[in-house]
NUNU-838858 format. One record per residue (C-alpha): residue in one letter; x, y, z. Coordinates in steps of 0.5 Angstrom, whole numbers, padded with zeros to 4 digits, always signed. Last residue first. Layout:
AXYZ
...
END
This chain:
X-0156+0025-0034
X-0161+0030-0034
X-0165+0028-0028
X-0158+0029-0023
X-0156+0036-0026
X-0162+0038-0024
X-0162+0036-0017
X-0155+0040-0017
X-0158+0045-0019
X-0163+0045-0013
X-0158+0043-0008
X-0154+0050-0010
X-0148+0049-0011
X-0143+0052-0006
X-0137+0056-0011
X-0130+0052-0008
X-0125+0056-0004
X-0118+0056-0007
X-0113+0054-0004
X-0105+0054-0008
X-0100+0049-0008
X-0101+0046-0016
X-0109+0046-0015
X-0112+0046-0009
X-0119+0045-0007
X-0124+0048-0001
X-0130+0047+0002
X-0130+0040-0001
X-0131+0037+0007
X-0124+0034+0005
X-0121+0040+0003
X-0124+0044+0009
X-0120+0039+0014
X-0114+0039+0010
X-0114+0047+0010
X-0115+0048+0018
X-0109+0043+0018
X-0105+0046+0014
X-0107+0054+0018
X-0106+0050+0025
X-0099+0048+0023
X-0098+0055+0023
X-0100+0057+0029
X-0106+0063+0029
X-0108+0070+0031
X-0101+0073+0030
X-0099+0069+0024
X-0106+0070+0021
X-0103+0074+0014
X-0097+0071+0014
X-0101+0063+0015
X-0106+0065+0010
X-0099+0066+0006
X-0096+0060+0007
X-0101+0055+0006
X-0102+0059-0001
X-0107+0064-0003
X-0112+0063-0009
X-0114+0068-0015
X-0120+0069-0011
X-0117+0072-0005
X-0123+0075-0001
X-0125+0069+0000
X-0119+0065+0002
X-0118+0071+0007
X-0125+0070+0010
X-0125+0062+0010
X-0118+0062+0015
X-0121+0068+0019
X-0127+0064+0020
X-0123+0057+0022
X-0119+0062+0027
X-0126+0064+0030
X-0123+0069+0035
X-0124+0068+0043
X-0126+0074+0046
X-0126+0075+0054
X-0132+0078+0059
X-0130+0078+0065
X-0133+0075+0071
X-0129+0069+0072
X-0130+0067+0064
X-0136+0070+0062
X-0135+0068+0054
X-0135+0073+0048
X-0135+0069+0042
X-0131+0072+0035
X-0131+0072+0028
X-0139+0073+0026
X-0138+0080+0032
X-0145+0081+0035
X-0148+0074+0033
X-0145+0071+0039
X-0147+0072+0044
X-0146+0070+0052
X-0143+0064+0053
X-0143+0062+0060
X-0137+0059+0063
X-0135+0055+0070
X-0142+0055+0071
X-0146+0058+0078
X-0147+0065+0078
X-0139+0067+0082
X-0138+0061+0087
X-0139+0056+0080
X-0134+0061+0076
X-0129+0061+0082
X-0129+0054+0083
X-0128+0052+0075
X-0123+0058+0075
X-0119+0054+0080
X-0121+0047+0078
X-0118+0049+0071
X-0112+0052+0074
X-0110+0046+0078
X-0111+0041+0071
X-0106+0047+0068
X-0102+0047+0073
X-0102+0040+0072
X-0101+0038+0065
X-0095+0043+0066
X-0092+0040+0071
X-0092+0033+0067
X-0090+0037+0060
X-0084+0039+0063
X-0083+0033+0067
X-0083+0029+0060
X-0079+0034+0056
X-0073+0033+0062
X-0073+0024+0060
X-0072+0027+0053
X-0067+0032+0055
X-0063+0027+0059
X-0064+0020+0053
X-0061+0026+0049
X-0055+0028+0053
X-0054+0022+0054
X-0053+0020+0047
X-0050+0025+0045
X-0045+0024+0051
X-0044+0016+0048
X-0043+0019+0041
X-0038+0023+0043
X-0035+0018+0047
X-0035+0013+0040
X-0032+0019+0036
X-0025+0021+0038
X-0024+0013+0037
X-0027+0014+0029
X-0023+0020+0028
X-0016+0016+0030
X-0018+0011+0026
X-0020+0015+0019
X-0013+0019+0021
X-0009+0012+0021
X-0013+0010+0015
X-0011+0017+0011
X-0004+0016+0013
X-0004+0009+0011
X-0008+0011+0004
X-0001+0016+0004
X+0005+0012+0005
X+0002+0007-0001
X+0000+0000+0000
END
């Protein structure tokens, strides 16, 4: 062999021994992070279990019900909710998602929705709005762009049907 493929495989060792406790460390440090984001997620399920009674508790003390809704025809993209005596508003983001698909008929891509909302609404949240109205044929794609579907009157649709 030549002097230099037997430098190349001495290097190739060297850098394989360095790498073995490496790997044993990030293996560590993942089975440590993994066990660490379980905790996380257990306290955080129990602050939220426990503020849930609280504000269940102090609902029921104050008129008896934990919320009550109180109107919704007001404002079509939100519900006002009586929420430990304060009045909270709760944005309709399925609604905010068929609104901007409505005033952009030339279609809009996930993306886009999604920087139009992203103060209001997590991004997955936009694919997974759009997959559920796909399916339910409120909405179509084509080549990555949503477009919302033009309703078919039942009478038409009828029609269509006797003719064919």
């Amino acid at each position: 062999m030549s002097e230099f493929l037997e430098t190349l495989k001495a290097r190739l060792a060297d850098a394989q021994s360095r790498m073995a406790p490496v790997q044993a460390a990030l293996l560590r440090a993942q089975q440590d992070h993994v066990q660490l984001a379980q905790e996380v997620n257990s306290w955080a399920n129990a602050v939220n279990a426990e503020t849930r009674r609280e504000q269940q508790e102090t609902a029921e003390r104050t008129n008896g019900t934990a919320n009550n809704l109180i109107a919704r025809e007001s404002m079509p993209n939100t519900v006002l909710i009586l929420e430990n005596g304060e009045i909270v508003t709760e944005i309709n983001k399925t609604r905010l998602i068929r609104d901007i698909l409505q005033q952009n008929p030339g279609g809009l891509r996930p993306v886009t929705i999604w920087q139009k909302l992203q103060d209001q609404v997590p991004r997955a949240y936009v694919y997974s709005v759009l997959s559920r109205m796909k399916q339910k044929k409120q909405v179509r794609e084509l080549r990555g762009k949503y477009y919302l579907s033009q309703p078919t009157p039942k009478s038409l649709h009828g029609e269509q049907m006797e003719n064919h």
